[in-house]
Each structure stands twice: as structure tokens, then as C-alpha cells.
LOMAR-949432 format. One line per 2 residues: number of its first residue (from 1); their letters; for each residue y, x, z of N, C-alpha, C, O. Coordinates in steps of 0.02 Angstrom, whole numbers, plus 50000, padded with zeros to 5 digits. Layout:
% residues N
NUM) a) Y X Z Y X Z Y X Z Y X Z; ... $
% end
This chain:
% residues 171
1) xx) 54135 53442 53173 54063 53446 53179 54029 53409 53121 53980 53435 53094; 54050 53353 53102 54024 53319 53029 54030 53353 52995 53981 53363 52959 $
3) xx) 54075 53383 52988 54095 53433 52901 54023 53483 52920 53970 53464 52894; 54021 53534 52956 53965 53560 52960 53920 53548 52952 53895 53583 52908 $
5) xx) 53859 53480 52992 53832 53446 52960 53808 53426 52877 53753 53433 52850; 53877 53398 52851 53879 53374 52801 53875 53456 52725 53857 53456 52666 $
7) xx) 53899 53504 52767 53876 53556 52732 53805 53580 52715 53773 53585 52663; 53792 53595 52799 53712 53610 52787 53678 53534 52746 53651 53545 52692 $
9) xx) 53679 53493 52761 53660 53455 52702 53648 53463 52636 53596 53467 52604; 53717 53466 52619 53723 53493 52545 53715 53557 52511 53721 53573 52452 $
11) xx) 53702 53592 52566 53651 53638 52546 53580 53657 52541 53547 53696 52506; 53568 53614 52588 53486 53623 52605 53445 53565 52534 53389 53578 52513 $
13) xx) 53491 53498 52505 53477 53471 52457 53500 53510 52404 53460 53508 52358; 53569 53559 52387 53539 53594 52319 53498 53646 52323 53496 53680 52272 $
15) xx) 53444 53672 52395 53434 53720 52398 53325 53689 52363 53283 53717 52328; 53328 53628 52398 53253 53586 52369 53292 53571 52299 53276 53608 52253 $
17) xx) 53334 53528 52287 53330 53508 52216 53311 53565 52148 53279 53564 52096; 53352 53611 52185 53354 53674 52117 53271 53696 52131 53237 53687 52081 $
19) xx) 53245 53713 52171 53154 53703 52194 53118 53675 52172 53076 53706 52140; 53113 53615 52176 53084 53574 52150 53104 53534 52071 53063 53494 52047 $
21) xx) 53162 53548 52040 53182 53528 51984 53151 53596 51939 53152 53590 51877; 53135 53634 51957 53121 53706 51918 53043 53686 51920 53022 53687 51862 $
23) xx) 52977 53663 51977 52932 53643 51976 52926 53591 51926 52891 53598 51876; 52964 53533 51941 52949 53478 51882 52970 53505 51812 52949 53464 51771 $
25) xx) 52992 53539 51791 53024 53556 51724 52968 53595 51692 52953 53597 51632; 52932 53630 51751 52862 53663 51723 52826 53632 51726 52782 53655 51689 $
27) xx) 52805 53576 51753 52745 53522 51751 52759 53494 51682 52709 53491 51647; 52828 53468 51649 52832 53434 51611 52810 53482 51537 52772 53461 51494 $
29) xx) 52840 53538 51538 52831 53590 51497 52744 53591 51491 52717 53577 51437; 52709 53607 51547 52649 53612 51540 52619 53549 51511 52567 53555 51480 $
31) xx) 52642 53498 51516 52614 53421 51514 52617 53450 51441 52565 53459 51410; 52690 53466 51408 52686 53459 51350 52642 53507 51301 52617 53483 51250 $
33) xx) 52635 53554 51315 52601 53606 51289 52524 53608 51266 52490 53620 51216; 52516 53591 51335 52441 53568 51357 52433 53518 51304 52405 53538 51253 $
35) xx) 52452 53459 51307 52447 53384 51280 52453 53430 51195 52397 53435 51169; 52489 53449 51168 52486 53484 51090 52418 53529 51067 52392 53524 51012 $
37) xx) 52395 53574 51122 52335 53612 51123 52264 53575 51127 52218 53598 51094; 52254 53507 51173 52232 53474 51180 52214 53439 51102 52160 53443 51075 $
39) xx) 52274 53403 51076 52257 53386 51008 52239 53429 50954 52206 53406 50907; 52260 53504 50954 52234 53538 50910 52163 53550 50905 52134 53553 50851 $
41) xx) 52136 53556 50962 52077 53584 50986 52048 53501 50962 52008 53502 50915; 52058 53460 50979 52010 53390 50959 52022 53392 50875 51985 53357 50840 $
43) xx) 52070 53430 50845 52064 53418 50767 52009 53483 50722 51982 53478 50667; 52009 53531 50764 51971 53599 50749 51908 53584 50768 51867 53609 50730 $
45) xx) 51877 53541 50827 51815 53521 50861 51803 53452 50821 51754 53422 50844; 51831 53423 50773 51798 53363 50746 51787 53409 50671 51731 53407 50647 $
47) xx) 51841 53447 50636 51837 53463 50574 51742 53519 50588 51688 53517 50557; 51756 53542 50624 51669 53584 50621 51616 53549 50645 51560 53574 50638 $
49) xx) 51622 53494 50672 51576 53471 50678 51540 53425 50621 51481 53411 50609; 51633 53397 50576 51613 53362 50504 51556 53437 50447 51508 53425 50410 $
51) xx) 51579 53489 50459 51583 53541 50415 51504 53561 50428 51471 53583 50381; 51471 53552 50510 51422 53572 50523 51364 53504 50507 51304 53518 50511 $
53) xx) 51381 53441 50492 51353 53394 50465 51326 53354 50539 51273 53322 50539; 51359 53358 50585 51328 53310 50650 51332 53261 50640 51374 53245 50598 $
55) xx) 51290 53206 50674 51274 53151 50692 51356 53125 50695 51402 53163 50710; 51364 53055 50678 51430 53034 50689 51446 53010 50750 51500 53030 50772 $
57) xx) 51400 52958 50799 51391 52945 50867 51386 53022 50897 51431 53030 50939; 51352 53071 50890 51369 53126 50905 51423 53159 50922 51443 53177 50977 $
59) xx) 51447 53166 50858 51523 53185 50863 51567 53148 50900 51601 53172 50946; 51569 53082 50879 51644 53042 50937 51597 53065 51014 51632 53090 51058 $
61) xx) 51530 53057 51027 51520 53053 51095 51546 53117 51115 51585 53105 51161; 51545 53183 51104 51556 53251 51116 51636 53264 51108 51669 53307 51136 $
63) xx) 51651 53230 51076 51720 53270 51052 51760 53239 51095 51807 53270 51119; 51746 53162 51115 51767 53127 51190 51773 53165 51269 51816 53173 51312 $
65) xx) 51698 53186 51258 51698 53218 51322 51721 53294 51337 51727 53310 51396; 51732 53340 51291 51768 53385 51277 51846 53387 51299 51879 53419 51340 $
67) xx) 51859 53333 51248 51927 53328 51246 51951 53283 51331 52006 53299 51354; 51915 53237 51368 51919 53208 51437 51909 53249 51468 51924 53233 51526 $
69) xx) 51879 53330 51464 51860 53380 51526 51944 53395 51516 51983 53387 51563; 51964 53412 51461 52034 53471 51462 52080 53427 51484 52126 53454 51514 $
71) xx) 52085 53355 51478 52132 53317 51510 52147 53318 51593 52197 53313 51628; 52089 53326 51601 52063 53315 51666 52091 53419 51704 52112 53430 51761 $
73) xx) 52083 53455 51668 52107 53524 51685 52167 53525 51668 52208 53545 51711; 52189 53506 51607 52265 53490 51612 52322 53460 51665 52376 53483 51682 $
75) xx) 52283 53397 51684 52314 53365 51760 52292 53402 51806 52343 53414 51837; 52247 53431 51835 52235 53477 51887 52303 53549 51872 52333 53570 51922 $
77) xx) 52318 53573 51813 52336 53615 51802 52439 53594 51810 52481 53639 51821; 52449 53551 51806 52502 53512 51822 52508 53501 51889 52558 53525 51915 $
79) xx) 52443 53448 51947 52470 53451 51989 52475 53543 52028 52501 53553 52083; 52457 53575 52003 52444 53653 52049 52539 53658 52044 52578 53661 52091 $
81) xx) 52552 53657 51981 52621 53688 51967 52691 53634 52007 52747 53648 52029; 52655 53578 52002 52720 53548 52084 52688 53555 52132 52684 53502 52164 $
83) xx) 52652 53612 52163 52638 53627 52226 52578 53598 52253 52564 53610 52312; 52535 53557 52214 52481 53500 52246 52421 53568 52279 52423 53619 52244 $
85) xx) 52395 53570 52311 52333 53613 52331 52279 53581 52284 52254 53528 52304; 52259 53605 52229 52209 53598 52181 52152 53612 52214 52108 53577 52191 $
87) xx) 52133 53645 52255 52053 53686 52276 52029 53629 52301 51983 53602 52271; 52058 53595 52367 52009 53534 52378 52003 53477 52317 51953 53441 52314 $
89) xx) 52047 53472 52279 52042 53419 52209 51988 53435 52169 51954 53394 52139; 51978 53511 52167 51939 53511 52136 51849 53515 52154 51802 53517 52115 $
91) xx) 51851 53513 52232 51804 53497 52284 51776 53432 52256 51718 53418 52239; 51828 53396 52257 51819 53313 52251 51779 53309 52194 51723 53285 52200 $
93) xx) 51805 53336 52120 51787 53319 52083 51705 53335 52062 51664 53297 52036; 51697 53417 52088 51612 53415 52094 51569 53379 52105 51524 53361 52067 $
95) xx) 51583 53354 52196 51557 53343 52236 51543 53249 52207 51494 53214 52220; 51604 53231 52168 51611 53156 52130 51545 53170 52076 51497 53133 52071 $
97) xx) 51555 53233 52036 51503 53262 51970 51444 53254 51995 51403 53222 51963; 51429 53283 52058 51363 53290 52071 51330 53230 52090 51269 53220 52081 $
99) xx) 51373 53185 52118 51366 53113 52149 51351 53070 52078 51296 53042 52079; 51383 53062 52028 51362 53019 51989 51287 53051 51943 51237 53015 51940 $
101) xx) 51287 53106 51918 51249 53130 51892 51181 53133 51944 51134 53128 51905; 51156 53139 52009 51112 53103 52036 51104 53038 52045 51047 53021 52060 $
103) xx) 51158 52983 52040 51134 52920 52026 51117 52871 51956 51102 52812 51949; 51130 52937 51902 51110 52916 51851 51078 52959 51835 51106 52984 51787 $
105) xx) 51016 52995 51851 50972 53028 51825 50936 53010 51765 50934 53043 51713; 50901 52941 51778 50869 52928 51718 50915 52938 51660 50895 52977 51616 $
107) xx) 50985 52904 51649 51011 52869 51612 51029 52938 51585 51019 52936 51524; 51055 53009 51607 51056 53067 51600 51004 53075 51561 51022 53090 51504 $
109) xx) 50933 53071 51570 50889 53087 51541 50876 53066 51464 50855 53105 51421; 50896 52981 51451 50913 52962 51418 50945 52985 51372 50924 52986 51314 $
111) xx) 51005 53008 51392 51061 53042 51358 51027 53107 51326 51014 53107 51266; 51017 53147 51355 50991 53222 51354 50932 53200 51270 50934 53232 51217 $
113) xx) 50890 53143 51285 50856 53152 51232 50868 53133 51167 50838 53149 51116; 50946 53075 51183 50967 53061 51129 51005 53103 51096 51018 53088 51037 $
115) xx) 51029 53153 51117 51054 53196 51102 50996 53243 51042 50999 53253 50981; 50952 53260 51087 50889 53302 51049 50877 53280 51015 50865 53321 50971 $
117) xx) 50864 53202 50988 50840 53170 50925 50909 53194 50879 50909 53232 50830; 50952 53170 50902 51016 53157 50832 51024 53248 50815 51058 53272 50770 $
119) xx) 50992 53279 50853 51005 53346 50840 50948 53390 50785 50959 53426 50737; 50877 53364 50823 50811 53391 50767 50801 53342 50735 50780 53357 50679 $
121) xx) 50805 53263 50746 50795 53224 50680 50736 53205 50652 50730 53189 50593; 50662 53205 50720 50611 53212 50705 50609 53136 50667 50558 53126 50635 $
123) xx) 50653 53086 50667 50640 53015 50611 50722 53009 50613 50768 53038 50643; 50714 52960 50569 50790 52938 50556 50782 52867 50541 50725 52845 50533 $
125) xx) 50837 52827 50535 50847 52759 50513 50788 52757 50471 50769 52808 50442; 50749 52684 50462 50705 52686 50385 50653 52710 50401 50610 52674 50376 $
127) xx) 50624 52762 50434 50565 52786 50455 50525 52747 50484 50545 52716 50534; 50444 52736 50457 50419 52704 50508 50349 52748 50566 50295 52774 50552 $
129) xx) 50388 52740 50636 50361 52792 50672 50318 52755 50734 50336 52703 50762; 50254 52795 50750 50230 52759 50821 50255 52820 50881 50263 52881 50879 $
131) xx) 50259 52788 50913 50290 52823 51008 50273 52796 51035 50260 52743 51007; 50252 52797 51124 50252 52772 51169 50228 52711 51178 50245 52668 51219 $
133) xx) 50173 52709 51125 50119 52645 51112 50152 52604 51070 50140 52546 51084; 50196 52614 51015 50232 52557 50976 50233 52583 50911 50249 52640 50895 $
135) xx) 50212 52528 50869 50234 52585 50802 50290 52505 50773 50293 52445 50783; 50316 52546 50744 50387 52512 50684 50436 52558 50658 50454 52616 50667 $
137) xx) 50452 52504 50616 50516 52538 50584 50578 52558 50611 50623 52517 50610; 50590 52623 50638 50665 52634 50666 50735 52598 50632 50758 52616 50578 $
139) xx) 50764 52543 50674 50802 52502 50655 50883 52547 50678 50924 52569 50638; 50885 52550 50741 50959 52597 50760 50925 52635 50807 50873 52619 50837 $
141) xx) 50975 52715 50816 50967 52775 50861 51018 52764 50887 51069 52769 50853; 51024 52743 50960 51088 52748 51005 51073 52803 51042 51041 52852 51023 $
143) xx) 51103 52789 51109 51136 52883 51141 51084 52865 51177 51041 52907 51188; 51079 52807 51199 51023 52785 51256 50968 52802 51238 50932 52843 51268 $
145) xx) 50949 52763 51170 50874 52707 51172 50894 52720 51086 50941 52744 51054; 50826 52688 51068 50799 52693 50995 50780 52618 50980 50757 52594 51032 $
147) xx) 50781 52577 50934 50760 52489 50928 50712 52518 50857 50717 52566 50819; 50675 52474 50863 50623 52481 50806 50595 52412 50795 50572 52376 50839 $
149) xx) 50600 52399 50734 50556 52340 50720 50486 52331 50688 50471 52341 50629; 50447 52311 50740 50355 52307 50737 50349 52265 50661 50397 52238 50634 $
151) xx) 50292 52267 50640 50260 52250 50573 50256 52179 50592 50256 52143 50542; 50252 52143 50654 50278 52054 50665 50330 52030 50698 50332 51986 50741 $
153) xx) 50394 52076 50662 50461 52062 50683 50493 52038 50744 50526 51986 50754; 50477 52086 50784 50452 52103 50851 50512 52173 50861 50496 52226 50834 $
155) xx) 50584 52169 50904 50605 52217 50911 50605 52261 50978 50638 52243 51027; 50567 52319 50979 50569 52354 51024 50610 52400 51048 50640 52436 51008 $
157) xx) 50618 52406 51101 50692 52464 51112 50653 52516 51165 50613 52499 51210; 50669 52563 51153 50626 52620 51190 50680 52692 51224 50716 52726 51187 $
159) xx) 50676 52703 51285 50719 52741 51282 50727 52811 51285 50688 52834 51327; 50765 52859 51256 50752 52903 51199 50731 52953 51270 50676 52977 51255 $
161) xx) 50742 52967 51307 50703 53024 51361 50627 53005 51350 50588 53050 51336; 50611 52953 51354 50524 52971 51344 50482 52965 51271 50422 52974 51261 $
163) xx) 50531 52948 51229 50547 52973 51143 50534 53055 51135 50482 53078 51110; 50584 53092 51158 50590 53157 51179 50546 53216 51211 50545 53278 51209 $
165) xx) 50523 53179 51231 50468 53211 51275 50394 53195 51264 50348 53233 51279; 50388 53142 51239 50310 53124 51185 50306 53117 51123 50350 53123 51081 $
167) xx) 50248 53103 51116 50235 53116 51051 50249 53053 50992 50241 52993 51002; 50271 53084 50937 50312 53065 50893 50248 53075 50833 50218 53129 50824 $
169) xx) 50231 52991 50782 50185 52995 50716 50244 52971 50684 50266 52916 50700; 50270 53003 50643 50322 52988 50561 50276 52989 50515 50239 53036 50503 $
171) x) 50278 52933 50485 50225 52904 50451 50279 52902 50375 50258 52878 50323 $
% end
């Protein structure tokens, strides 16, 4: 009666191992593939963006988040292939998207306009511009906010959603 036992055993373990060793061999395969495509695509998405003359904070900020979405589909795309049920993971991850992106609305907004500046360029470093009741010299353009320094060395920081959305004197 052991020997029997001890058969079905050793069968029912090479019957998962060979199963599941064929799953992991494609996860790893995909890991690898993925992970090579991944870098190509971040070397083709930085060379056009050098070629198209973007913003340099621009570029690392974009080419970051580009390249963190496919990571992020890459591991989803890995766990599917050892069997994980992806559909609710990927529930999570909306439902996470939608959750942070309503608690950072403003800061979104922020973003959105810093984006629009580094993109139309209505001033640049060196410019001296009034906005939002301030006039000075644009000192740095971050992703956020804009700093400018007033004519009594006075630094103001303003942040670029309501930059974006009003009115702009480039003087």
C-alpha cells in the first residue's frame, strides 16, 4: 500500500513540476524580453525627444513615466503567465489611479500646467514677466511651480496651474 501511495506521489509531483516549471520558464523568458524591449523603447523615446528639442525636466519626467507604465504591464503580464488572475489586479490598480489622482487634484493641475509652459514657452529662464499679481524675473521652471525674483530681491514661487490659465506680460 506505501509503494502505491508513494507512486501516485511521484507522479502527481512530476505531473505539477513539469506545469508549473514550463509556467516559470515563460515568466522568466517574458521577464527577459520584456525587460530588453522596455530598454529599447526608453532609448528610441529619449533619442526623439533629444531630436524634437524638449524640455530636459520634460524629458526625464515623461520618459520615467512611460517607461514605469510598461514595467508595471510587464509585471502584470508575468504574473498572468504563472497563472495569477490579472483582471482583479488590474481593478486594483485603477481604482488605486483614480484614488490618488483625486487626492491630488491640485498638484495634477500643477503638473498639467507645467507641462504647458515647458511645452509653448510663453517665458523662459531670464525673462522678466508679471502673473498673478507679481512681476520678476523668472529664476527656475519646475514641474510644479515657477520662482521669480521681484525687482527687491524678493523670491516668489507661483504655481504653474494658475500661471497656465492667466494671464502672462513678457516684458
Amino acid at each position: 500500500m506505501n509503494n502505491i501511495d508513494l507512486d501516485e506521489l511521484k507522479n502527481l509531483l512530476i505531473d505539477y513540476g513539469t506545469e508549473y516549471s514550463l509556467k516559470l520558464l515563460g515568466g522568466i523568458l517574458i521577464w527577459i524580453i520584456g525587460s530588453w524591449l522596455i530598454k529599447k523603447v526608453k532609448k528610441i523615446l529619449l533619442k526623439a525627444m533629444d531630436h524634437l528639442d524638449y524640455d530636459e525636466t520634460l524629458e526625464r519626467f515623461l520618459s520615467n513615466l512611460i517607461i514605469g507604465g510598461l514595467k508595471v504591464v510587464l509585471v502584470i503580464a508575468i504574473l498572468g503567465q504563472l497563472g495569477v488572475h490579472t483582471t482583479s489586479f488590474a481593478a486594483i490598480l485603477a481604482a488605486a489611479g483614480l484614488a490618488v489622482g483625486l487626492s491630488l487634484q491640485g498638484s495634477l493641475s500643477n503638473f498639467a500646467g507645467g507641462v504647458l509652459i515647458m511645452i509653448f514657452k510663453p517665458y523662459k529662464i531670464g525673462d522678466f514677466i508679471e502673473a498673478q499679481g507679481e512681476m520678476g524675473t523668472v529664476k527656475e521652471i519646475e514641474i510644479f511651480t515657477t520662482k521669480l525674483n521681484t525687482t527687491d530681491n524678493k523670491e516668489v514661487i507661483i504655481p504653474n496651474g494658475t500661471l497656465s490659465n492667466g494671464n502672462i506680460t513678457n516684458y
